[in-house]
C-alpha positions in Angstrom: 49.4 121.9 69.6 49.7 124.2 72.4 49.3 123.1 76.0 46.2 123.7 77.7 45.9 125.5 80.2 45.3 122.6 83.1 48.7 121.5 81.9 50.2 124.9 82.6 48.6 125.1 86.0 49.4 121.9 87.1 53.5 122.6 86.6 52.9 126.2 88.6 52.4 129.2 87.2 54.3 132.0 85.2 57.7 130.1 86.1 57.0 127.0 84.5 55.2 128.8 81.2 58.7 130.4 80.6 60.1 127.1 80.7 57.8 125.2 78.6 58.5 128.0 76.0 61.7 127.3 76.2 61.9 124.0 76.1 59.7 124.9 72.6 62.0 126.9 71.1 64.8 124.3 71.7 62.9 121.8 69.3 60.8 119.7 71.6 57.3 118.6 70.8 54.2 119.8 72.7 54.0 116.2 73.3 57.5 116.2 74.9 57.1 119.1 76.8 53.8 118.1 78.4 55.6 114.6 79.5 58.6 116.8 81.1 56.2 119.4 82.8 54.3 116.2 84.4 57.7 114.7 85.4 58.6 118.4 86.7 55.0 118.5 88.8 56.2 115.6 90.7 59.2 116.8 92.3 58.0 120.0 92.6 55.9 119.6 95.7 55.0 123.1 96.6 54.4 123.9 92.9 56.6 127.2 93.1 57.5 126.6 89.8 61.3 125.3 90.4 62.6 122.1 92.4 65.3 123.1 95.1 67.4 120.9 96.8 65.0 119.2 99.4 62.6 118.6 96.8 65.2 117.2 94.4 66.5 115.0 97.4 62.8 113.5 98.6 61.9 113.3 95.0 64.8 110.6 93.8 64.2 108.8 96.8 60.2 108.4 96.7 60.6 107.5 93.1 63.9 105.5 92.7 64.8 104.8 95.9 68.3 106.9 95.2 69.9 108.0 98.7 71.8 111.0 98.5 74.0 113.6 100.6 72.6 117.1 100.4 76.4 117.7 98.9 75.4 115.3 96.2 72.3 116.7 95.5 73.8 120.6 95.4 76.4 119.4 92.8 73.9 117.8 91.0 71.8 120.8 90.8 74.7 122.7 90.0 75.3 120.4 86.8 72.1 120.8 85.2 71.5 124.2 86.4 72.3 126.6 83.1 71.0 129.9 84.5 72.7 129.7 88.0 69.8 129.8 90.5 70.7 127.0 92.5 67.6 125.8 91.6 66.2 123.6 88.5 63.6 125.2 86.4 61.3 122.5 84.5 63.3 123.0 80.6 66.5 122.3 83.2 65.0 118.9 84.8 65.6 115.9 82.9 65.3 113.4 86.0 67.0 110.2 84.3 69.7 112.2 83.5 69.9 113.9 87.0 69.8 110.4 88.7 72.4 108.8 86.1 74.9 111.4 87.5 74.6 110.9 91.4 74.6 107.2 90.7 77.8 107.3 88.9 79.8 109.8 90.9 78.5 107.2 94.3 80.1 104.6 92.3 83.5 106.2 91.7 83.8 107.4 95.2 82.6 104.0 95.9 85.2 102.2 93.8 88.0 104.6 94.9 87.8 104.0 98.6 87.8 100.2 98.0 90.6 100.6 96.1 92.5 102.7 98.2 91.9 100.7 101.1 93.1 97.5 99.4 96.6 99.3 98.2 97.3 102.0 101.5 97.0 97.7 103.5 98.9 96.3 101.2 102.0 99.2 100.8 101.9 99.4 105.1 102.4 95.8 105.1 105.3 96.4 102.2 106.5 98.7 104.1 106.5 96.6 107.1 108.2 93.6 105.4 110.8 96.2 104.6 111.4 97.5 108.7 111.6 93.9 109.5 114.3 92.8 107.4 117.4 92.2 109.0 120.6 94.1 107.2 123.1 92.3 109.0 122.3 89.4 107.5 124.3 88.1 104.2 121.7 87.5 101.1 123.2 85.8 98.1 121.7 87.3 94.9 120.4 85.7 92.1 122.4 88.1 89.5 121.3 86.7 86.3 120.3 89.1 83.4 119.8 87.1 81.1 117.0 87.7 77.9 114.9 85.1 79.6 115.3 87.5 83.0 114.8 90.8 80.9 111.5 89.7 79.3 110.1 88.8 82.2 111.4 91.8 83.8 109.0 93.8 81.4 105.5 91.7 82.1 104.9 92.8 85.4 104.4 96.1 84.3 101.4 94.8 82.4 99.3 95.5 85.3 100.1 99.1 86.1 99.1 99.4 82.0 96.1 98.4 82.6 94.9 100.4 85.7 96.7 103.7 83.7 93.5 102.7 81.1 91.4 104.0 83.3 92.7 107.5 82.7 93.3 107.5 78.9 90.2 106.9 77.6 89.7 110.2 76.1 93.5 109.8 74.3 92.8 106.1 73.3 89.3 107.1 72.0 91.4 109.7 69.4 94.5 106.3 68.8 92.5 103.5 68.0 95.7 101.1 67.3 96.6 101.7 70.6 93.1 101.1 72.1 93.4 97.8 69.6 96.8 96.4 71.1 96.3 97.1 74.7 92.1 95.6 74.5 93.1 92.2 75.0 95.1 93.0 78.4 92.4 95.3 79.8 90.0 92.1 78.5 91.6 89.5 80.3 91.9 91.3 83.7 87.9 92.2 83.1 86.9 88.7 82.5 88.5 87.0 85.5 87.2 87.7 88.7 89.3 90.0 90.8 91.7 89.8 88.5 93.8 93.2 88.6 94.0 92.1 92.5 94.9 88.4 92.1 97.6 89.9 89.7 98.7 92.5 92.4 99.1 89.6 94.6 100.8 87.6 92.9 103.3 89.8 91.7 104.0 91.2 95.5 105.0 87.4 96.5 106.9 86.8 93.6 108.7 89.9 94.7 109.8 88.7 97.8 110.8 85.2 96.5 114.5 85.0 96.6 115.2 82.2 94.3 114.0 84.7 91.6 117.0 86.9 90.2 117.5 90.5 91.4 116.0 91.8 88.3 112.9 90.5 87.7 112.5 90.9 92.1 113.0 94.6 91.2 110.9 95.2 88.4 108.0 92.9 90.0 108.3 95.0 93.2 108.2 98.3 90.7 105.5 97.5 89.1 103.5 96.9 92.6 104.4 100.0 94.0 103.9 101.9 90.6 100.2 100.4 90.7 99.7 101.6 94.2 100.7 105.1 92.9 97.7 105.4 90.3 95.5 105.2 93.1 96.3 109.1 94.2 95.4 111.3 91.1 92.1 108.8 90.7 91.4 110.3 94.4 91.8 113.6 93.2 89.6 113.3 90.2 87.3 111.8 92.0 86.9 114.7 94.6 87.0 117.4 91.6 84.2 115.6 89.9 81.7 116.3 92.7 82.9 120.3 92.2 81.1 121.6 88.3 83.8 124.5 88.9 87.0 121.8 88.6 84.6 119.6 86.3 86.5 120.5 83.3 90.1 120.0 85.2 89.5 115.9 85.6 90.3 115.2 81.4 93.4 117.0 81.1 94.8 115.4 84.5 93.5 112.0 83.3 95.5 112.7 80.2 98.8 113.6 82.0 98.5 110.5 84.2 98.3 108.5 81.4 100.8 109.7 79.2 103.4 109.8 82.5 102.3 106.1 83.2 103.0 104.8 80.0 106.5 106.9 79.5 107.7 105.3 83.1 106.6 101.7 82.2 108.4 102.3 78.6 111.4 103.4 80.5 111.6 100.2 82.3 110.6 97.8 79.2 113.6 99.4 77.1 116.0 99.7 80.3 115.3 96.1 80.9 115.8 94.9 77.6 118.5 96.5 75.8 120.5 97.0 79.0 119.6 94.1 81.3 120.2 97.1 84.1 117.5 98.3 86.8 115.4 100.8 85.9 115.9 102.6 89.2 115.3 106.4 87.4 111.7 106.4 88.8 111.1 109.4 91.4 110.5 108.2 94.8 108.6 104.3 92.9 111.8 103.6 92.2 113.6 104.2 95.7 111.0 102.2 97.6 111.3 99.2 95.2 115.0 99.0 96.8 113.9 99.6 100.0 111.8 96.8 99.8 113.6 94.2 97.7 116.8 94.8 99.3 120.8 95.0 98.2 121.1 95.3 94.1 124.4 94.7 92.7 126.4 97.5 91.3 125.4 98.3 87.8 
C-alpha cells in the first residue's frame, strides 16, 4: 500500500518522500511509515521537511514535558543523525528513542554530581581530621594481625567492589560466574536504602576508632579512599558520553577501571591474608590511607 499523497504532503515535500522511501527499503510497513511520518509532522513545525534543534527542543517539551539544554539537544541530534546534517530527517526520527537518550545522559550527570559531592565533603573532612591530628602526641597501637584481623581486613573492600560494577558490565555480561558471585553484594547494597553510603559511613568511623588494630584501621581507611577514587573516571565518562565523537571511548575506559579496581582490591585481600602486612603498594590511595590513620608499625 503506497502512501497517499495527503500523507506525503502533510510530512513536507520532496524531503520527506526520500525518507519515507527509505524507511521502505529498510523493511518498514506502509503502515509504520505513515505512523513515523505523522510523529515527524509534529515536530516539524515549519514543515521544511527536517527537524533542527529548536524544533527538536519545543517538540519534547510540548509533548513530554522533557527540559533540555540546547547542548543536549545537539548531541542528541548528533546520535541519531546518520547522514551528518545536523539535522533529523523523518527515516532518522524515532522520538521515544531520542527522548530515552537525553533522559538517561540527565540522569548520569545527575547521579554523578550527587555523588561527587557526597565523596569531594567527605575526603575534605578526611583530610581535615588528618591536619588536625596532633603528631606529638604518643598513640599506642593495637598491633594484632591475627586471621581474625586479616579477614576482616579484606571486607571493607567489598564496597569499592561494588561501585567498580558500575564499570564492568560489558566484561561481566561476557563472565557470567563472575556476575553470579559478586550479584548478591551488588543485591544487598541495592535493596537497602542508601546503602553504598551507610556502608561508606560506617567504614570511615570505624577507621578512626582506635580500639580497632592498625590493620583492619588501614585497610577500612583504604577502602574509603579507594571508593572516593571511582568517582573520577565515572566523571569523565560521563562528560565523553554527551560528545558522539568520544562515544565509543566510554567502554574500553569502563573496562580498564574495572579490571584496575579489581587487581588493587585483590592485591589487598591476598596481602592481608597470607602476609598479615599492609597493603601500602597502592599509588597515591595507599599514601593517604597513612596520612589519615596515622603511625603503622614497621613491617
Amino acid at each position: 500500500m503506497a502512501l497517499s499523497v495527503e500523507d506525503q504532503e502533510a510530512v513536507g515535500g520532496d524531503t520527506k518522500t526520500d525518507a519515507a522511501d527509505r524507511l521502505r527499503a529498510g523493511g518498514m510497513t506502509d503502515e509504520g511509515i505513515k505512523s513515523r511520518m505523522a510523529s515527524f509532522s509534529i515536530f516539524d513545525k515549519n514543515k521544511d521537511g527536517v527537524v533542527d534543534l529548536k524544533e527538536l527542543k519545543e517538540g519534547l517539551f510540548e509533548k513530554f514535558g522533557t527540559t533540555a539544554s540546547d547542548e543536549e539537544i545537539k548531541s542528541a541530534i548528533a546520535s541519531f543523525d546518520t547522514n551528518n546534517n545536523g539535522v533529523l530527517e523523518a527515516d532518522e526520527f524515532v522520538v521515544g528513542q531520542i527522548k530515552r537518550l537525553i533522559e538517561t545522559r540527565q540522569d548520569e550527570i545527575s547521579n554523578t554530581a550527587a555523588e561527587g559531592k557526597r565523596k569531594e565533603m567527605e575526603s575534605k573532612r578526611l583530610e581535615e581530621a588528618g591536619a588536625s591530628s596532633a603528631p606529638s602526641v604518643e598513640i599506642v597501637l593495637n598491633s594484632d594481625t591475627g586471621f581474625g584481623t586479616r579477614a576482616a581486613s579484606c571486607v571493607p573492600y567489598i564496597l569499592p567492589l561494588v561501585d567498580a560494577t558500575n564499570y564492568g558490565y560489558h566484561l561481566l555480561s561476557q563472565a557470567p560466574i563472575a556476575a553470579t558471585a559478586l550479584f548478591p553484594f551488588v543485591a544487598l547494597f541495592r535493596l537497602i536504602p542508601f546503602g553504598g553510603f551507610l556502608a561508606f559511613l560506617f567504614l570511615s568511623q570505624q577507621s578512626r576508632n582506635p580500639s580497632n588494630p592498625a590493620l583492619l584501621r588501614f585497610n577500612l581507611q583504604q577502602a574509603v579512599i579507594l571508593d572516593i577514587a571511582l568517582f573520577i573516571p565515572q566523571l569523565l565518562i560521563s562528560l565523553l558520553s554527551l560528545n558522539q565523537e568520544f562515544l565509543t571511548a566510554a567502554e574500553p575506559i569502563s573496562d580498564a577501571v574495572f579490571l584496575i579496581s579489581v587487581g588493587a582490591i585483590v592485591y589487598c585481600w591476598v596481602t592481608n591474608l597470607a602476609t598479615g602486612r599492609y597493603p601500602n603498594k597502592l599509588p597515591i590511595i595507599s599514601d593517604a590511607a597513612e596520612r589519615t590513620t596515622g603511625p603503622q608499625e614497621d613491617e
